[in-house]
C-alpha positions in Angstrom: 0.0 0.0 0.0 2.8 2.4 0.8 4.2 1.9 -2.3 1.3 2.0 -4.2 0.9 5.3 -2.9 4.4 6.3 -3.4 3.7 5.6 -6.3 0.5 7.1 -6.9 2.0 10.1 -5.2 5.1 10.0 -6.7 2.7 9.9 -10.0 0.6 13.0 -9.1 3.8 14.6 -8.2 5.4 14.0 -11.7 1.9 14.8 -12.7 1.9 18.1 -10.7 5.4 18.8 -11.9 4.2 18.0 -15.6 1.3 20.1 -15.3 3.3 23.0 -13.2 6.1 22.5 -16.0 3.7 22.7 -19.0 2.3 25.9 -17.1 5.7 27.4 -16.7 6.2 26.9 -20.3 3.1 27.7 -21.8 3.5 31.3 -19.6 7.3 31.0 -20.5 5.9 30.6 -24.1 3.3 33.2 -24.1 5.7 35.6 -22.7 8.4 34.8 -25.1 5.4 35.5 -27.7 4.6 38.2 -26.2 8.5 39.6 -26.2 8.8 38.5 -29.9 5.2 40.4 -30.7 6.8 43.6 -28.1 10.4 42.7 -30.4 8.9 42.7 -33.1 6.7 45.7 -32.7 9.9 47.4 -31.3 11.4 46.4 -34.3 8.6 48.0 -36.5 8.5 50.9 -34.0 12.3 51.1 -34.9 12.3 50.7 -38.7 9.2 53.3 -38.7 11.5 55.6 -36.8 14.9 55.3 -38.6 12.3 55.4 -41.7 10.8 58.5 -40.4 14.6 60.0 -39.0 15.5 59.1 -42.6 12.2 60.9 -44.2 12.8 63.6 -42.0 17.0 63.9 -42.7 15.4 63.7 -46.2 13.5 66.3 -45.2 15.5 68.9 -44.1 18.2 68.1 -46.8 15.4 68.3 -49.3 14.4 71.8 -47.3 18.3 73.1 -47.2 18.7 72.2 -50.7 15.6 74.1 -51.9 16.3 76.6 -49.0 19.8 76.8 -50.6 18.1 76.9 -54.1 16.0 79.6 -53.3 18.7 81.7 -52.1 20.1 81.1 -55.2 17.5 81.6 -57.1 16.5 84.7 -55.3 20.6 85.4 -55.7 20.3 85.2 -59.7 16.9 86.7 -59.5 18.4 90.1 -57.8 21.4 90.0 -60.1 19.0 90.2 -63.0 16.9 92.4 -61.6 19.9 94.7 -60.6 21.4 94.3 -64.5 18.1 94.6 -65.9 17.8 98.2 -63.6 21.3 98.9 -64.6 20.9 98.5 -68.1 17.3 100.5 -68.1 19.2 103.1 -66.1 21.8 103.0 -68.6 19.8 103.2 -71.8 18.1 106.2 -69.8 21.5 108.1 -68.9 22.7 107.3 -72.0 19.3 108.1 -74.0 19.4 111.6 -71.7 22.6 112.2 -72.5 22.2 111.2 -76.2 18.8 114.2 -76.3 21.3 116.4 -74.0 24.3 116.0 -76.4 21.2 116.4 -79.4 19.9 119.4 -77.6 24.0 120.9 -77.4 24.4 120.0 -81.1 21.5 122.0 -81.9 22.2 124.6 -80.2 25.7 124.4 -81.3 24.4 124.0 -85.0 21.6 127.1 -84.2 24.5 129.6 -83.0 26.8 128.4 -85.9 24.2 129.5 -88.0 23.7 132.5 -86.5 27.1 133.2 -86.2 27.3 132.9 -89.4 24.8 134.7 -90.7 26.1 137.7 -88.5 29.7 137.3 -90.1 28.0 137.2 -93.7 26.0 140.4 -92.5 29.2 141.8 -91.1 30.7 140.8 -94.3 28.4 142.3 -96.2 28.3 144.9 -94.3 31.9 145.8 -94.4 31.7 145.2 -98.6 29.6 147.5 -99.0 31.2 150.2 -96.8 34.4 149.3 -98.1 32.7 149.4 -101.6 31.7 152.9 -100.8 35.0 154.3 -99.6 36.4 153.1 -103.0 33.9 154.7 -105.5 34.3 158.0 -103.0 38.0 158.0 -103.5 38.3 156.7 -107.1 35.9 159.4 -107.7 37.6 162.5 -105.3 40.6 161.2 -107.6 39.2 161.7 -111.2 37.3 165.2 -109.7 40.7 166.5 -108.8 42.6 165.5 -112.1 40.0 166.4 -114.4 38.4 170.0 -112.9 36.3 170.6 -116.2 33.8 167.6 -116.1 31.0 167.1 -114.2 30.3 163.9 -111.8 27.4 162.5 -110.8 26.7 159.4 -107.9 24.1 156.9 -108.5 22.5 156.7 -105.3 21.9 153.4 -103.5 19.3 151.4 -104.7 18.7 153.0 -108.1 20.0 151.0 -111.2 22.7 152.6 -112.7 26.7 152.3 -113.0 28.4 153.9 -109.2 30.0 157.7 -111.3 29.2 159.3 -114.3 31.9 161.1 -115.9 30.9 164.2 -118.0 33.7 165.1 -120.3 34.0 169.0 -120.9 36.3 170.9 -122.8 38.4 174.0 -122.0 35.2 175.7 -123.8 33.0 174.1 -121.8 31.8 171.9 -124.5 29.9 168.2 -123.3 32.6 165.8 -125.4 31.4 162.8 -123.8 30.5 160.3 -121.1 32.5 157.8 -119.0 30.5 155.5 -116.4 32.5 153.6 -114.1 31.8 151.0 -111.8 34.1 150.4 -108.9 34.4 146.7 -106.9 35.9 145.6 -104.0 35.6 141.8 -104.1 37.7 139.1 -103.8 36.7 137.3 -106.6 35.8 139.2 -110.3 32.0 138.2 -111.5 32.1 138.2 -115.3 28.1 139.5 -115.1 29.3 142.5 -113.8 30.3 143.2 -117.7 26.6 142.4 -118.7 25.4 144.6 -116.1 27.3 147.5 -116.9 26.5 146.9 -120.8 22.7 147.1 -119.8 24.0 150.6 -117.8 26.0 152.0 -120.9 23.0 151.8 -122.9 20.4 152.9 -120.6 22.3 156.3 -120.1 23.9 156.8 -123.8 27.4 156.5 -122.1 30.2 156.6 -124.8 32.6 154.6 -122.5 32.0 152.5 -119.5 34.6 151.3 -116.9 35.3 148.9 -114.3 37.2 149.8 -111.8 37.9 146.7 -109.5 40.5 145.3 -106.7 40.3 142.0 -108.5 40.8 141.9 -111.8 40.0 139.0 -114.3 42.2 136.4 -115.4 42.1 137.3 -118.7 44.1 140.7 -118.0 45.3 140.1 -114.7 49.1 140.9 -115.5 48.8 144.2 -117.2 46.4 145.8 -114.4 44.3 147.4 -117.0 42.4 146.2 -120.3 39.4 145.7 -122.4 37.6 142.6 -122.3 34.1 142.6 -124.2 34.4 146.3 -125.0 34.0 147.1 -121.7 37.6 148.8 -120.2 38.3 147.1 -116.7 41.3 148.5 -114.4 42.3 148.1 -110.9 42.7 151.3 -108.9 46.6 152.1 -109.9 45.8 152.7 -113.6 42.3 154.2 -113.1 43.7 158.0 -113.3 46.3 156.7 -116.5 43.3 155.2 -118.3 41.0 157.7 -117.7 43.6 160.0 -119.0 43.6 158.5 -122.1 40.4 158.1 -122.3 38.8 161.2 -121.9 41.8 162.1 -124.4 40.1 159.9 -127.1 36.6 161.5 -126.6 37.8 165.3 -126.5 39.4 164.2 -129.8 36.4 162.0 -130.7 34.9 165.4 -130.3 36.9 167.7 -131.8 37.2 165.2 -135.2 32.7 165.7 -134.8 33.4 169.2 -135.3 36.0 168.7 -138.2 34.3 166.0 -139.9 30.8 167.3 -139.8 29.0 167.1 -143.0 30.8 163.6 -143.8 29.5 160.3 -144.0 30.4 157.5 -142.1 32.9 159.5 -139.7 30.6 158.7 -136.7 31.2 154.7 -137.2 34.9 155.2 -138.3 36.0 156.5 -134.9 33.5 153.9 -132.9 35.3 151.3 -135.2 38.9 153.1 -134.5 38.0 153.4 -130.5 36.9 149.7 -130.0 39.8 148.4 -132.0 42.8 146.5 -131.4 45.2 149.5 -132.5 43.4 151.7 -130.2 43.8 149.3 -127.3 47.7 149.2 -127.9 47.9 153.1 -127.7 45.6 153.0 -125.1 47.7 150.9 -122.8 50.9 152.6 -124.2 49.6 156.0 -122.4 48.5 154.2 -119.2 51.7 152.6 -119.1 53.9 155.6 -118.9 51.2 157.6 -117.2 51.7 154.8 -114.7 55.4 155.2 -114.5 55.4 158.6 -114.5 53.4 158.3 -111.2 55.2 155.7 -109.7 58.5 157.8 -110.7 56.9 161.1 -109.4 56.2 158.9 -106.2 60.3 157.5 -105.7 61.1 161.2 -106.0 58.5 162.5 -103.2 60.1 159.9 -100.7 63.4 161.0 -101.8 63.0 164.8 -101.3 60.8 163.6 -97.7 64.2 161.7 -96.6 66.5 164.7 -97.5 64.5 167.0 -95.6 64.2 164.9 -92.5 68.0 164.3 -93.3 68.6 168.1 -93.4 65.8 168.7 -90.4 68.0 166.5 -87.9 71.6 168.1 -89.1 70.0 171.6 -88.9 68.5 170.1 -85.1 72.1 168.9 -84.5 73.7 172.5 -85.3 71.4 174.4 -83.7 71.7 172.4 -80.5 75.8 172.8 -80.6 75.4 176.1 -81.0 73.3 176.7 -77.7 75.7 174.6 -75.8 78.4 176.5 -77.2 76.7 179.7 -75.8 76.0 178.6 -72.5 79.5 177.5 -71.9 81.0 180.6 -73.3 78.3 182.7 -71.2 79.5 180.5 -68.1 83.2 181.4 -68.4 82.9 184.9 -69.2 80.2 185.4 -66.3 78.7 187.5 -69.3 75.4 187.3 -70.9 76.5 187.3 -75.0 74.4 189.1 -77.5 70.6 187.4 -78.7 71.2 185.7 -81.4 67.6 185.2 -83.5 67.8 180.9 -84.0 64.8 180.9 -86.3 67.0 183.0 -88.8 69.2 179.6 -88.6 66.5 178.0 -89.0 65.0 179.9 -92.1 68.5 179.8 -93.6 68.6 176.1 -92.9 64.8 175.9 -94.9 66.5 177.9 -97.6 69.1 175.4 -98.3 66.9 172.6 -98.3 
């Protein structure tokens, strides 16, 4: 019996044990379950999180990169803007400067103009006056050589050539008429000849003249000449020509008186008068009427130089002779007798 329940005890022990065992390991079990599920979840929990870290490292790279590419982008943006700006503030400037530099050009180009048209003006201006100055000497000249004739002015604005020359004889006799026009240009107009044709005829003028600083090519050597039967001279062989050529119209003249009552004399001596040979003799007479003045003028200088020669010698005497005075009035302590200088000087003038 005892062993029977040994046994039977020993059985419900192992039993127990079994049972207590199987317990243990189904808890043991379930909890290592429960661990894997916690591991696992853990695990999960882990992976989600090192997934997330990773999504958010992503993140904020992704955020720095696009933080950093906006910068950048806002970077290029400004440096456009700012070289767009520049370059519209340069294409004003320079537009503005362009319209101010415009503007200065013309205003530059205005007063140019201006200036120019003031200088022509002055020009003009000073032509004409000189102009005027000539034809008032040329014609003082010709009214002091030639007392008998008559001269008349055509005044400003009326057509007409500048003098009119009436030649007179010592009797008092009209023998003719001389119109002359005087110029003071640089260059020599050839319808100036024209002009003064359309002049001759419109006042019945036997001769017409033009008297001019710059004469034409064609005659520009001799300084007097005829050139389309109209006489042109410069102002040193006016007086010599017109010489001459009232010459030829008192003789015209006088031949009118000889000759009248014969046919054909009128045209013979317009013939003779606008013909080569009368040319030659023509500038023959100018010529030494020319050198006869210019001879006339050598002398003048020379007796002005003896004078003033003789005017400083007679200076120099005179003046040694009142030194001489005062010294010999200074030793003698005695006032000499007056001694008239201008009787010196007269004396002096006599010489000369």
């Amino acid at each position: 019996i005892d062993e029977q329940v040994q046994h039977t005890l020993r059985v419900e022990r192992e039993k127990i044990a079994d049972q207590e065992r199987t317990k243990v390991l189904a808890e043991q079990s379930t909890q290592m379950k429960a661990l894997t599920t916690e591991l696992e979840e853990k695990r999960d929990q882990l992976s989600s999180a090192n997934k997330r870290e990773l999504d958010l490292r992503k993140q904020q790279r992704d955020l720095e990169d696009d933080k950093d590419n906006l910068e950048l982008t806002v970077q290029r943006k400004l440096d456009e803007e700012r070289r767009t700006i520049f370059e519209q503030a340069s294409k004003k400037a320079a537009e503005e400067q362009a319209l101010k530099l415009s503007e200065k050009d013309e205003l530059l180009a205005s007063m140019k103009s201006k200036i120019e048209e003031l200088r022509r003006k002055s020009e003009v201006g000073s032509q004409e006056a000189q102009g005027e100055a000539l034809e008032k000497n040329l014609q003082s000249m010709l009214q002091q050589a030639f007392q008998y004739d008559k001269f008349s002015d055509i005044k400003k604005g009326i057509r007409g050539a500048d003098i009119i020359q009436t030649v007179y004889n010592t009797a008092g006799r009209p023998c003719g008429t001389i119109i002359w026009e005087t110029k003071n240009t640089k260059l020599f107009a050839y319808n100036w000849i024209e002009k003064l044709k359309k002049d001759q005829q419109l006042s019945k003028a036997d001769i017409a003249v033009i008297m001019t600083i710059t004469l034409p090519n064609e005659i520009v050597g001799f300084g007097f000449g005829i050139y389309d039967d109209i006489w042109i001279t410069n102002y040193k062989s006016a007086l010599g020509l017109a010489t001459a050529l009232r010459q030829v119209l008192l003789e015209v003249a006088r031949q009118k008186v000889v000759s009248s009552g014969k046919a054909g004399t009128k045209a013979m001596i317009y013939e003779y008068v606008t013909g080569k040979e009368f040319a030659m003799h023509i500038k023959v007479i100018v010529s030494a009427f020319a050198k006869m003045q210019e001879e006339l003028e050598t002398e003048k200088r020379a007796v002005t130089r003896i004078w003033k020669k003789r005017e400083k010698q007679l200076a120099t005497v005179l003046s040694n002779v009142a030194g001489m005075r005062g010294s010999i009035e200074g030793l003698s302590q005695k006032a000499l007798p007056d001694v008239d200088l201008m009787s010196l000087e007269e004396i002096g003038d006599d010489d000369a």
